[in-house]
TIZA-499533 format. One record per residue (C-alpha): residue number from 1; residue in three letters; x, y, z. Coordinates in nm, 4 decimals, always signed. Example, Ala and Ser with C-alpha at 12.3 -4.5 7.8 and 13.67 -1.06 7.14 Angstrom:
<atoms>
{1 'Ala' {+1.2300 -0.4500 +0.7800}}
{2 'Ser' {+1.3670 -0.1060 +0.7140}}
</atoms>
This chain:
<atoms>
{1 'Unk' {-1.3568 +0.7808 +1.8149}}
{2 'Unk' {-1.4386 +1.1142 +1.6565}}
{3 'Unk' {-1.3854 +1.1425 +1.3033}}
{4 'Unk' {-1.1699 +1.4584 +1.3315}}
{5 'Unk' {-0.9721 +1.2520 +1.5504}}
{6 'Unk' {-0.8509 +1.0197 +1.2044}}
{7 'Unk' {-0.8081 +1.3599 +1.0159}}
{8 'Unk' {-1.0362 +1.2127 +0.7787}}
{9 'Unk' {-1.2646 +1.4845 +0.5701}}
{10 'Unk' {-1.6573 +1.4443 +0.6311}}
{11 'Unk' {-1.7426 +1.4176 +0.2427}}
{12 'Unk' {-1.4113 +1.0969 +0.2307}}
{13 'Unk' {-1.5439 +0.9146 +0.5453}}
{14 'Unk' {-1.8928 +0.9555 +0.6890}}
{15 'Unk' {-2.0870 +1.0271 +0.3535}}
{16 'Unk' {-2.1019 +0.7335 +0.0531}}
{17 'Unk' {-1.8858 +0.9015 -0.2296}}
{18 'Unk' {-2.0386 +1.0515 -0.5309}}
{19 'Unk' {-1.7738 +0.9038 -0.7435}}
{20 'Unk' {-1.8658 +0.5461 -0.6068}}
{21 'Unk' {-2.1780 +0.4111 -0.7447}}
{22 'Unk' {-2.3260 +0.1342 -0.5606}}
{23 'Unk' {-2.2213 -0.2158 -0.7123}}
{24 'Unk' {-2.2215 -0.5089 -0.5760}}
{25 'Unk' {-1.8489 -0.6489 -0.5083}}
{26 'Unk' {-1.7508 -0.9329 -0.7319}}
{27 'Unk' {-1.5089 -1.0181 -0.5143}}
{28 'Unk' {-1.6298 -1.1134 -0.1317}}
{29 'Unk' {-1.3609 -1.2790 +0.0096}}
{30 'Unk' {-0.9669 -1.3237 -0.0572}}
{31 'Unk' {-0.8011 -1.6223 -0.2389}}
{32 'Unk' {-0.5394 -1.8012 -0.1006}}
{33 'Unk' {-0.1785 -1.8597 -0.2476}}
{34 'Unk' {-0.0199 -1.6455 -0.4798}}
{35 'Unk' {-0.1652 -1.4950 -0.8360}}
{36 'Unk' {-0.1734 -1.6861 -1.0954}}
{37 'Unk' {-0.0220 -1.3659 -1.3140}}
{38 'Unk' {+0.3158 -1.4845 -1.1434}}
{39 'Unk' {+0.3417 -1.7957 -1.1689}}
{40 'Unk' {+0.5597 -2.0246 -1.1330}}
{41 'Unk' {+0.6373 -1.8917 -0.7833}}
{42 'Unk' {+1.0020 -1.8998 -0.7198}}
{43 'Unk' {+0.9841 -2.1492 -0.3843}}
{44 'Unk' {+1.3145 -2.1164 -0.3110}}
{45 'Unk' {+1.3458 -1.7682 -0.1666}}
{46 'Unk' {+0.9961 -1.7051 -0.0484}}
{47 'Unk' {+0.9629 -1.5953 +0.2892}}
{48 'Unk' {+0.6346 -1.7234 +0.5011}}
{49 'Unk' {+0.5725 -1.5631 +0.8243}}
{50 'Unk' {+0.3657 -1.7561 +1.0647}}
{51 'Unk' {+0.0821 -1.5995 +1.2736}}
{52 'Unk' {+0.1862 -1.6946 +1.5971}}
{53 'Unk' {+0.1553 -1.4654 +1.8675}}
{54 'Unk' {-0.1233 -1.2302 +1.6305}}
{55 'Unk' {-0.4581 -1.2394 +1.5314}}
{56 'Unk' {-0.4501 -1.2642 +1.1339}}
{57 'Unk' {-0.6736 -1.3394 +0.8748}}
{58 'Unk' {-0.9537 -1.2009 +0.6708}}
{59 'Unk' {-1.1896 -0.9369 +0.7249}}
{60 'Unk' {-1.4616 -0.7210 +0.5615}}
{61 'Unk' {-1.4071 -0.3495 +0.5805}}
{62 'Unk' {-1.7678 -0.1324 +0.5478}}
{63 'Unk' {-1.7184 +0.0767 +0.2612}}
{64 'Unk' {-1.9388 +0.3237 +0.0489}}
{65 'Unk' {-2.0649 +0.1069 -0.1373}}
{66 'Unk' {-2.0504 -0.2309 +0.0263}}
{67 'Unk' {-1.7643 -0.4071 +0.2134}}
{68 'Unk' {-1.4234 -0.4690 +0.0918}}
{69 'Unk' {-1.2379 -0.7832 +0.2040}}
{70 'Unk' {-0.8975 -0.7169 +0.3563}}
{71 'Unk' {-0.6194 -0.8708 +0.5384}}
{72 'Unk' {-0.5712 -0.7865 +0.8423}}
{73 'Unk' {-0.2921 -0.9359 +1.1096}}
{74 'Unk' {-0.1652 -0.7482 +1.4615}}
{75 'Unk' {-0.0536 -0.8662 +1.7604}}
{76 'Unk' {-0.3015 -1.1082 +1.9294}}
{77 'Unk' {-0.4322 -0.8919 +2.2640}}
{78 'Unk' {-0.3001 -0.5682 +2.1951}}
{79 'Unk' {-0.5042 -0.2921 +2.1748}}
{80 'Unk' {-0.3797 +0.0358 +2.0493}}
{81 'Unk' {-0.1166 -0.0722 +1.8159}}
{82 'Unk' {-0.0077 +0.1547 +1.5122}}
{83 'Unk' {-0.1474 +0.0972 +1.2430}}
{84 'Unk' {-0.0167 +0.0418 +0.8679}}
{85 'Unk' {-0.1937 +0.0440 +0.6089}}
{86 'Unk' {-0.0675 -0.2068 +0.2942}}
{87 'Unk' {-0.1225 -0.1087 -0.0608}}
{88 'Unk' {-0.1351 -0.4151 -0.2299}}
{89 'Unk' {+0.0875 -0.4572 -0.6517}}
{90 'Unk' {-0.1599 -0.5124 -0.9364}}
{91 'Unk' {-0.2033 -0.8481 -0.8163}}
{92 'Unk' {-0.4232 -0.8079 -0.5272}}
{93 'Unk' {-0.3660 -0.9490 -0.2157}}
{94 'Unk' {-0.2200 -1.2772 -0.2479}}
{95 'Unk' {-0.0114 -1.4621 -0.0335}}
{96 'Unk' {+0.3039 -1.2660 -0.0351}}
{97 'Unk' {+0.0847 -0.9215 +0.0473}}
{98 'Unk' {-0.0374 -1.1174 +0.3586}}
{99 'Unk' {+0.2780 -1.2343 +0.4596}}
{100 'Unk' {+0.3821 -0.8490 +0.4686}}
{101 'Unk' {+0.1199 -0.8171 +0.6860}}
{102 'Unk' {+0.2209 -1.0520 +0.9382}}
{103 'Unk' {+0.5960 -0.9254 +0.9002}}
{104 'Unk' {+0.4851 -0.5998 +0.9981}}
{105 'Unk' {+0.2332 -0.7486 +1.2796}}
{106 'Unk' {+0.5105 -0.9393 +1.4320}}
{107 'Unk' {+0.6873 -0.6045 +1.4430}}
{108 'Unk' {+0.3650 -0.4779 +1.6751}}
{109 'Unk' {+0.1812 -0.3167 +1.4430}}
{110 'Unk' {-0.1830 -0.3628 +1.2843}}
{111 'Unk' {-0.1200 -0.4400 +0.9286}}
{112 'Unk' {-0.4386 -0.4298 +0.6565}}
{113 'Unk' {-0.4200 -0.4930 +0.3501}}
{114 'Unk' {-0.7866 -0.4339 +0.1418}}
{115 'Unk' {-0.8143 -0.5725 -0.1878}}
{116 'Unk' {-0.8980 -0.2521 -0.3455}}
{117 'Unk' {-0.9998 -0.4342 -0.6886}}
{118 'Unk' {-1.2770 -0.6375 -0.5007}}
{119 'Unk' {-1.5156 -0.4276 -0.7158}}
{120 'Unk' {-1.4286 -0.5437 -1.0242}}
{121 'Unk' {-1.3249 -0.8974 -1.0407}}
{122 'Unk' {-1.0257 -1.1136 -0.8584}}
{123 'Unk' {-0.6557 -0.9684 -0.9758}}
{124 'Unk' {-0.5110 -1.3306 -0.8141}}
{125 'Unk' {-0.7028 -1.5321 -1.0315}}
{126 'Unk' {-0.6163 -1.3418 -1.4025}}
{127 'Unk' {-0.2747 -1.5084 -1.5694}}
{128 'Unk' {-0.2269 -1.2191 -1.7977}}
{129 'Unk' {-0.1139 -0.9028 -1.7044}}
{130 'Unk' {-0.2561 -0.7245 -2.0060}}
{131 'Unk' {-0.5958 -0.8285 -1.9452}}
{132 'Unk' {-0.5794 -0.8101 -1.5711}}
{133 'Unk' {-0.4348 -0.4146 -1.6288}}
{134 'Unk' {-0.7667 -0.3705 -1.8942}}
{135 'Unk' {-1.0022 -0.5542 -1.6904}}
{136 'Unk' {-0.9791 -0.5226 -1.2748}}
{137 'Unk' {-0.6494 -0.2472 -1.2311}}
{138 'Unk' {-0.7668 +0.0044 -1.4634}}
{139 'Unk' {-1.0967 +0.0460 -1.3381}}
{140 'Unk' {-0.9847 +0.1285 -0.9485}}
{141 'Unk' {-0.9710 +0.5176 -0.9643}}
{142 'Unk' {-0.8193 +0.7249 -0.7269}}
{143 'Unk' {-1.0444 +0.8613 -0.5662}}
{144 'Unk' {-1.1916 +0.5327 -0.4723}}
{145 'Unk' {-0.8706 +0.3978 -0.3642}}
{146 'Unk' {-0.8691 +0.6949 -0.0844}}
{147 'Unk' {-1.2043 +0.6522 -0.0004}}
{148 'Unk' {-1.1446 +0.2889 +0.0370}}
{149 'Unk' {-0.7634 +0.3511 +0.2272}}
{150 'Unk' {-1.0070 +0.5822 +0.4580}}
{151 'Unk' {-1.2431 +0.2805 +0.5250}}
{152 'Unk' {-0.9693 +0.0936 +0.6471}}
{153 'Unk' {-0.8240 +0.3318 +0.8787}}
{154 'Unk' {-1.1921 +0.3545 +1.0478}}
{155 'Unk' {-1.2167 -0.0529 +1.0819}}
{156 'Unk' {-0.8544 -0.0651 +1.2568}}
{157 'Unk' {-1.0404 +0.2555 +1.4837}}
{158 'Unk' {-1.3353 +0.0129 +1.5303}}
{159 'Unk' {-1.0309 -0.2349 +1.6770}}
{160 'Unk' {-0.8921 -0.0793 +1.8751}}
{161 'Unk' {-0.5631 +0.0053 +1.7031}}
{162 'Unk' {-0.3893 +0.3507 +1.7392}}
{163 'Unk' {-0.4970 +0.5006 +1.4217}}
{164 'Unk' {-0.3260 +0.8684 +1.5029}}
{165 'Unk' {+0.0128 +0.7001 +1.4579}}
{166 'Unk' {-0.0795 +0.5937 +1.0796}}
{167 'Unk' {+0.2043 +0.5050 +0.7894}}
{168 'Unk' {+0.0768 +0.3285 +0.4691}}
{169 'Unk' {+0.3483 +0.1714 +0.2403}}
{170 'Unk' {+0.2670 +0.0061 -0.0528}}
{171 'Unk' {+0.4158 -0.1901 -0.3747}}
{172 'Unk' {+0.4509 -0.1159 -0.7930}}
{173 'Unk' {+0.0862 +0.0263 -0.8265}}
{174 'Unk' {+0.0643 +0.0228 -0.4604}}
{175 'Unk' {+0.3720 +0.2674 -0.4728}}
{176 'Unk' {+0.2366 +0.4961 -0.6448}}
{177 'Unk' {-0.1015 +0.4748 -0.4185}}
{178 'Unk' {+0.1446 +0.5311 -0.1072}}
{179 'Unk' {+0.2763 +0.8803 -0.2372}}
{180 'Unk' {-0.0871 +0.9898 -0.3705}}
{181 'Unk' {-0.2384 +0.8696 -0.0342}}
{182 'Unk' {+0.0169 +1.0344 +0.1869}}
{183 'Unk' {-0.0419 +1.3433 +0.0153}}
{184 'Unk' {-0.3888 +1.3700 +0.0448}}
{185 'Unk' {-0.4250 +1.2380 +0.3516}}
{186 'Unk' {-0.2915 +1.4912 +0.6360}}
{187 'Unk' {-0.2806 +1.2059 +0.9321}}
{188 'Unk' {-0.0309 +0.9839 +0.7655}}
{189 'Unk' {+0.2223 +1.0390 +0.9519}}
{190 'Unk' {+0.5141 +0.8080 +0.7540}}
{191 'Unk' {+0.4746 +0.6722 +0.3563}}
{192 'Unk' {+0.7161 +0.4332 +0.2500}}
{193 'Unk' {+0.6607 +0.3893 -0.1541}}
{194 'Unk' {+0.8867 +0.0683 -0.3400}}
{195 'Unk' {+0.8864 +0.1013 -0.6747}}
{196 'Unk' {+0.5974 +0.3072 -0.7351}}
{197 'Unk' {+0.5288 +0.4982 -1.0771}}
{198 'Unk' {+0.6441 +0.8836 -1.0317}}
{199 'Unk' {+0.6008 +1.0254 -1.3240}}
{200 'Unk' {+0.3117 +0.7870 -1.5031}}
{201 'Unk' {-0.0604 +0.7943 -1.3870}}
{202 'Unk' {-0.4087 +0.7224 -1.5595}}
{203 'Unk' {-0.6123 +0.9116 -1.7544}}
{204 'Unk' {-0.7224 +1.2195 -1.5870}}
{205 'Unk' {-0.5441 +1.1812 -1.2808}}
{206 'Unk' {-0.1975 +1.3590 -1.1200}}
{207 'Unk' {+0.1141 +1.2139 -1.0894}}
{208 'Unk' {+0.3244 +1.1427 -0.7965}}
{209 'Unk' {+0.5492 +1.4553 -0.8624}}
{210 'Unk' {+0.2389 +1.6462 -0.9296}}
{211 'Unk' {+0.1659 +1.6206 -0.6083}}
{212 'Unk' {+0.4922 +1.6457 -0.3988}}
{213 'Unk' {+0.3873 +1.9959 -0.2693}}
{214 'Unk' {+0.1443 +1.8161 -0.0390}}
{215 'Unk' {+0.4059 +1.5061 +0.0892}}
{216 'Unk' {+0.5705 +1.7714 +0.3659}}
{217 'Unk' {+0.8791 +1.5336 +0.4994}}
{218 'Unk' {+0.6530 +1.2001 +0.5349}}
{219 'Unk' {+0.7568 +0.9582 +0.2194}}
{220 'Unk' {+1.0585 +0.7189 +0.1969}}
{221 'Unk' {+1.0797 +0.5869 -0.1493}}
{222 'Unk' {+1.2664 +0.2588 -0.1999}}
{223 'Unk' {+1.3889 +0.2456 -0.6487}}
{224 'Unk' {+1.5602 +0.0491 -0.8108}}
{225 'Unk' {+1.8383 +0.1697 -1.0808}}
{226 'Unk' {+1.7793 -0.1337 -1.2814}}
{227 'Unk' {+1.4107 -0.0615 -1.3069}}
{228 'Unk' {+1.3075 -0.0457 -1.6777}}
{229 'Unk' {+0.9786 +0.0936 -1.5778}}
{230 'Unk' {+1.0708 +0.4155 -1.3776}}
{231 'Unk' {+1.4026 +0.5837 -1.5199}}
{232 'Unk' {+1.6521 +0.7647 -1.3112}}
{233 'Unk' {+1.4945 +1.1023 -1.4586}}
{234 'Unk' {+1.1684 +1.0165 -1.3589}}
{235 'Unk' {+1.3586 +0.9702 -0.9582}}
{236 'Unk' {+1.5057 +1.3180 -0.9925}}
{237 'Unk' {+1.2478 +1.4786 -1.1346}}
{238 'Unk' {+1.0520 +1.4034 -0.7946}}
{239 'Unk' {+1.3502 +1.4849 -0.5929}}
{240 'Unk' {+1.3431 +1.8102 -0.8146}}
{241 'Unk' {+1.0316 +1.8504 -0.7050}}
{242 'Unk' {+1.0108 +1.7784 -0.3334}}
{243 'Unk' {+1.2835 +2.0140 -0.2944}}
{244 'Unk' {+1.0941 +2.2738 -0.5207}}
{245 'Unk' {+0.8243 +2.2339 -0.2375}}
{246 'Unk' {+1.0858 +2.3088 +0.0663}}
{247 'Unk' {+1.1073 +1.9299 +0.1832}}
{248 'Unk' {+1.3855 +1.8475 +0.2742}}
{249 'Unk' {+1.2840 +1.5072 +0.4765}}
{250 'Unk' {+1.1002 +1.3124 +0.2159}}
{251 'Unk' {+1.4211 +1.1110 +0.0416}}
{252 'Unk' {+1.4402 +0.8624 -0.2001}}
{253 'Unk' {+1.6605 +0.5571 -0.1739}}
{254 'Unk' {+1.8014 +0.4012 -0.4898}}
{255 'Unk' {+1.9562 +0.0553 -0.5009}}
{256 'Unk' {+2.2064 +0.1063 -0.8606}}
{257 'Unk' {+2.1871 -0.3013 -0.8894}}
{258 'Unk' {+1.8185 -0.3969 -0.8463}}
{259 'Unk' {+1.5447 -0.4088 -1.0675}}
{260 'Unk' {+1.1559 -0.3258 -1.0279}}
{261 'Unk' {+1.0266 -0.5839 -0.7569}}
{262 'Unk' {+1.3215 -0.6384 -0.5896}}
{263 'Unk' {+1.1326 -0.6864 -0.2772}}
{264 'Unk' {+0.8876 -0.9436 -0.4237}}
{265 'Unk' {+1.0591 -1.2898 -0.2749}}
{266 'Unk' {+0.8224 -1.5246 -0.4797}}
{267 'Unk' {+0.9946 -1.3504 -0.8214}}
{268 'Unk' {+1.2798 -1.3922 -0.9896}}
{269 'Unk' {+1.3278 -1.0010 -0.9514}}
{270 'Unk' {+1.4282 -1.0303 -0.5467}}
{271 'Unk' {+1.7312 -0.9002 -0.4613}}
{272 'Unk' {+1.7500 -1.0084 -0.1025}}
{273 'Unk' {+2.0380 -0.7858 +0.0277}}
{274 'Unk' {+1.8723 -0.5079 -0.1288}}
{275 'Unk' {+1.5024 -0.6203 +0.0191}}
{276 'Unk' {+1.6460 -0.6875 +0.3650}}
{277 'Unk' {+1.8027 -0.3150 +0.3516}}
{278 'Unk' {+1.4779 -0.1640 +0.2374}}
{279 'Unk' {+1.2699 -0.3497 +0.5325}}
{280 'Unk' {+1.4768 -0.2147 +0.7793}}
{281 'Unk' {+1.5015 +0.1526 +0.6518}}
{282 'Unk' {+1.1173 +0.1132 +0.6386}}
{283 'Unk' {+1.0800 +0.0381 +1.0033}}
{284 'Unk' {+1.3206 +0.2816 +1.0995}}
{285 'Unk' {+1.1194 +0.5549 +0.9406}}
{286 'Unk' {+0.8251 +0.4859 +1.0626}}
{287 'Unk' {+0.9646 +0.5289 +1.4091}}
{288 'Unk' {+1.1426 +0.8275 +1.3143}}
{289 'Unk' {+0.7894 +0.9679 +1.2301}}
{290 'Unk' {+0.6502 +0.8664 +1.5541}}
{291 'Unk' {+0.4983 +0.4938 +1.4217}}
{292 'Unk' {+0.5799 +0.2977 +1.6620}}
</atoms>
């Protein structure tokens, strides 16, 4: 497949990226179980998805610099499914990141998930969230989290997977990395952010609302009005400004009773009726936008 057929610019896909320098990965392959930053796993409401019926497992995405280990899962024998890319939380792709993979794979579509920290160390395997944020999260800029995303959609290519019906949706930081993404990258065709930082981003680089001008009717975001890290003026300030930019499709859903995570079903923060309602709006926008 061509590369103008991903929509993919020359200087993001074919060329190593100047802002990469070449490194090797500390992390080569994925850990199993969930991260140790969020722990003690609440057993009693996770959901595990099994992988019959799809080919799942780990696999090592060609990057600029090296090759990034990722989770992939689709339906076993299918060849041009859709394609979704996941955006993992700050705590890399654990268990419960996989298991959204095979969700969505048992749904028929090709689900990856890259651990898009690989570079600097192993988010699953750091028990405090201060030093994993200083240490591995911090240090995964933008820019190489698109050129990475961009890798990804060129290995699901290399399988066979429909990658011109392409929706990313991602979780907390991977929220966030969902709106930026979708902005920046013209083929995305559906976005669905949960819980993803709007009006807070690092050093030096835009916000979610900074960019809303460049979303164009393709992002569902999923809040929570019990979220103590995004307010409910940080949500209408990027309503404020998606309608500023004439888009009228892009919407945000907010649940008034749930908190951040309320998705996450290994945390005390799920709110099941809430997650359930979220999954299925999720699905139904990506075949609204033609994912499917």
């Amino acid at each position: 497949m061509h590369e103008s057929d991903l929509g993919l610019s020359q200087s993001r896909s074919l060329q190593p990226n100047a802002h990469l320098t070449r490194r090797a990965f500390v992390v080569t392959s994925l850990g199993a179980g969930f991260a140790l930053a969020v722990q003690p796993v609440m057993a009693q409401t996770v959901i595990t998805t099994d992988s019959e019926g799809l080919t799942a497992g780990e696999v090592k995405v060609p990057v600029s610099d090296g090759a990034m280990p990722a989770y992939r899962a689709c339906p076993a024998g299918q060849k041009h499914a859709p394609v979704v890319l996941v955006i993992h939380e700050i705590f890399g792709v654990h268990e419960h990141i996989q298991d959204l993979c095979r969700r969505l794979a048992k749904q028929g579509y090709y689900a990856i998930a890259g651990d898009l920290y690989a570079r600097y160390g192993d988010a699953t395997k750091v028990a405090d969230i201060k030093e994993l944020m200083s240490t591995i999260v911090s240090k995964a800029s933008d820019t190489q989290v698109r050129s990475d995303l961009d890798a990804a959609v060129k290995f699901a290519a290399s399988e066979k997977a429909d990658t011109h019906k392409l929706a990313v949706t991602g979780f907390c930081w991977g929220g966030r990395q969902t709106w930026m993404y979708t902005a920046a990258t013209p083929s995305v065709k559906a976005g669905v952010a949960w819980y993803g930082p709007l009006a807070k981003a690092p050093q030096g680089s835009q916000t979610a609302i900074e960019v809303a001008g460049n979303i164009k009717g393709r992002v569902l975001g999923l809040y929570g009005g019990q979220d103590q890290g995004i307010s409910q003026d940080d949500v209408q300030k990027m309503r404020d400004a998606l309608t500023a930019a004439g888009d009228g499709k892009s919407t945000i859903q907010v649940y008034p009773d749930a908190p951040h995570g309320f998705n996450a079903d290994y945390r005390p923060s799920y709110r099941e009726t809430e997650a359930k309602d979220g999954w299925a709006r999720m699905l139904a926008w990506f075949k609204a936008h033609g994912v499917a």
